[in-house]
N, C-alpha and C positions, 0 to 999 in steps of 0.2 A: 617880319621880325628881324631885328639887325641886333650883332652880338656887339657888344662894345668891348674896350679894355682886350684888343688881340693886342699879344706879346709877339706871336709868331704865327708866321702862316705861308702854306707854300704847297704844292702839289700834293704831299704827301703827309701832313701836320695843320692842325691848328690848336693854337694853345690861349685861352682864352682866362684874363685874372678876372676871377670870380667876388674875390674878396683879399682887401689889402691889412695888415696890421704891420706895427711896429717890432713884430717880430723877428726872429733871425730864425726861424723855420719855415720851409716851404712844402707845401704836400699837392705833389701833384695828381690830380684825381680821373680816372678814365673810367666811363661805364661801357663805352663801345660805340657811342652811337658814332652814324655816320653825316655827315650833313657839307651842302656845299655853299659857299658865298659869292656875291658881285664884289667888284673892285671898293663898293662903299658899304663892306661884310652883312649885306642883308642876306639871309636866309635863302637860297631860290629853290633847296630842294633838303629834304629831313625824310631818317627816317621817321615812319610813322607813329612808334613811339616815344618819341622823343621830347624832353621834357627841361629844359636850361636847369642845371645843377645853381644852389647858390653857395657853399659851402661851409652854410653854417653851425652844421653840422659837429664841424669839426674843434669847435671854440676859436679863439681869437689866432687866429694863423694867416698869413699867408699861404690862399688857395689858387692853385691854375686849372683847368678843367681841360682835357684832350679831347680831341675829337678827327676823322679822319673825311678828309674830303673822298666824295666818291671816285674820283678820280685818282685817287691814291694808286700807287705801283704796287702796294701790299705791305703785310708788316714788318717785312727786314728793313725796308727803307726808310717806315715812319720810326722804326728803332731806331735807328743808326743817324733820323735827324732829332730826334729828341735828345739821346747820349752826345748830341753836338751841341744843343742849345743850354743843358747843362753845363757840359764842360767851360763853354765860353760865357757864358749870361746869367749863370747862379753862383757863379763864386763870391757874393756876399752874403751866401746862408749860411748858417753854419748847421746848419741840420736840413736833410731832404728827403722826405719819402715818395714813394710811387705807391698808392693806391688803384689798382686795376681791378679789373672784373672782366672776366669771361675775355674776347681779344683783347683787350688792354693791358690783362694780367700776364698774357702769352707774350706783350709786346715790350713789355717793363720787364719780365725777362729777359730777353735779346737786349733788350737795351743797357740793362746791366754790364754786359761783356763789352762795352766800351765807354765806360765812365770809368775818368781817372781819380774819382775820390769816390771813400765807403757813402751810401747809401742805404737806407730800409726801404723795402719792397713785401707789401702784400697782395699776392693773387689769390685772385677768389676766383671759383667757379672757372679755371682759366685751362683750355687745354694742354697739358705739356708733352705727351707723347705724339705718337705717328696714330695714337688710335684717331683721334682729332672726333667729329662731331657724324653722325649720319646722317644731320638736319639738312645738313648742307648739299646733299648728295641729290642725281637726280632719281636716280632710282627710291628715294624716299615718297617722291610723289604716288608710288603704289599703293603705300601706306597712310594717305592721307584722302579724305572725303573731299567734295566738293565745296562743303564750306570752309574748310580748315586749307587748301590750297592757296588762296590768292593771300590771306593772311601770315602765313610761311613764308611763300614768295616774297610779302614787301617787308617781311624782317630778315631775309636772307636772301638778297638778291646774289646775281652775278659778278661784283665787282670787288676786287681782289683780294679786297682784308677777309673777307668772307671765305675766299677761296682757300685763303690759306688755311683755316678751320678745318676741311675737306679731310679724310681720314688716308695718310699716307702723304699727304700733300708735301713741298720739298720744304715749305716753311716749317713744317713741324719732324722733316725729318734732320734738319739742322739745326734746332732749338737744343743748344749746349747748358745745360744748367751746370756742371762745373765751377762756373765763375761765379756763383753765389754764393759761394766758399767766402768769399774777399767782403760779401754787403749783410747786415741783419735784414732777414728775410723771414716770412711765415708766408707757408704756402697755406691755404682754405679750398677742401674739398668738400663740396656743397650734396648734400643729396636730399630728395624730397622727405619730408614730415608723411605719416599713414594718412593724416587724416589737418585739414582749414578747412574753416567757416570764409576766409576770406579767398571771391570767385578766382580771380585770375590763380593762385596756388593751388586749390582746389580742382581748376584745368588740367595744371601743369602736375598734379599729382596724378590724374587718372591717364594723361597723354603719356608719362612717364613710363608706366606699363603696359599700358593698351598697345603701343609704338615699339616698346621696346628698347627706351631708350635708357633704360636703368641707372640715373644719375638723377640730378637735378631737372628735369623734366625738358633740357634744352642737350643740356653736356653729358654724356655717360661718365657715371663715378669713375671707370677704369681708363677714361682719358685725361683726369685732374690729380690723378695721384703721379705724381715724379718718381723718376727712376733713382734708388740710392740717396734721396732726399727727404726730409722731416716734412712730416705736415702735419693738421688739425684736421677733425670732421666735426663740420655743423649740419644742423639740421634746415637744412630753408632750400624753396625751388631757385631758380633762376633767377624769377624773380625779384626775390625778396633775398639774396643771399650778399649783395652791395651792404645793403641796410645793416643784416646782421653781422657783418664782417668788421661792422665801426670798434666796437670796444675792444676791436685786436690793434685798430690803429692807435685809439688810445693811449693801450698799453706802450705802445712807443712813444708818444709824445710825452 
């Protein structure tokens, strides 16, 4: 698989246009995944569920889609080159959003506190305190079976965006939301529905409490709520909480 149309890409970034229009809006989109490229941007390693965004989702817009090499340093850095590529390389939009999810959401915040023009930003499902995630933890492994281990592992490996997730971690002990004062922003905390027919939610609803992880069946609810900050509650797991999170973009555009 080779990604075409990279705008950017660099140890810790890749930004990849999804879909062009003639318009003067741009929405940049993150679900999280991680994935690495050769020199001629073929694919040579994804996570496993991983699935190329087309963004058509969103109506006639220019889309760019993020993604972090696994090699990435973590997400202060892929903030801090994102709020760079903005600043220098989107000054012919006149409107710009950040769509994140889950690290994305975490990382479009940080990345806010250095872009020198207003922006909208929606997190979804996104950690923002020091609680951060148990998934990620090693000591979770107790809690999980032998078939549900190796499955864990290749969605939450070792490599540092991941780590930053970690509960206590230094990335989420310096996630300053503050400066979201200055951008239109709707934060989205995600928690499981009782009861889907459809399987993967239906997992992630019984994983949710069997586990103990009383959110969204990946994020606990009391890691996605911000401190002195406004937000929304929807109903949807991990999952499926990207999807539902669109008619809040909408409302922005």
């Amino acid at each position: 698989m080779r990604l075409r149309n990279i705008v950017y890409k660099s140890q810790n970034l890749i930004l990849q246009q999804v879909q062009s229009s003639e318009s003067t809006t741009c929405i940049i989109m993150g679900s999280g995944y991680s994935l690495s490229l050769d020199s001629e941007n073929k694919v040579i390693h994804k996570d496993p569920l991983f699935f190329p965004p087309s963004g058509k989702d969103y109506g006639d817009y220019n889309v760019l889609s993020l993604f972090y090499p696994f090699e990435c340093k973590g997400l202060s850095q892929a903030a801090l080159e994102l709020a760079g590529y903005i600043n220098s390389s989107m000054k012919n939009y006149t409107r710009i959003v950040l769509h994140g999810h889950s690290k994305c959401g975490s990382c479009f915040v940080k990345a806010a506190k250095f872009l020198e023009r207003r922006v909208s930003i929606v997190s979804v499902s996104a950690p923002l305190n020091c609680n951060g995630t148990p998934i990620t933890s090693s000591d979770f492994d107790l809690k999980l079976s032998s078939f549900e281990k190796p499955i864990f592992h290749a969605i939450f490996s070792d490599h540092n965006v991941d780590k930053d997730l970690r509960t206590g971690s230094e990335f989420l002990q310096n996630l300053d939301l503050n400066h979201l004062s200055r951008h239109n922003y709707i934060i989205i905390v995600s928690e499981c529905k009782k009861f889907s027919i459809i399987p993967i939610d239906a997992y992630l609803n019984w994983f949710n409490t069997a586990k103990g992880i009383y959110g969204d069946g990946i994020i606990p609810k009391a890691s996605q709520i911000p401190s002195h900050k406004r937000f929304v509650r929807i109903l949807a797991t991990h999952a499926s909480s990207m999807k539902a999170s669109m008619p809040f973009v909408k409302s922005i555009l």
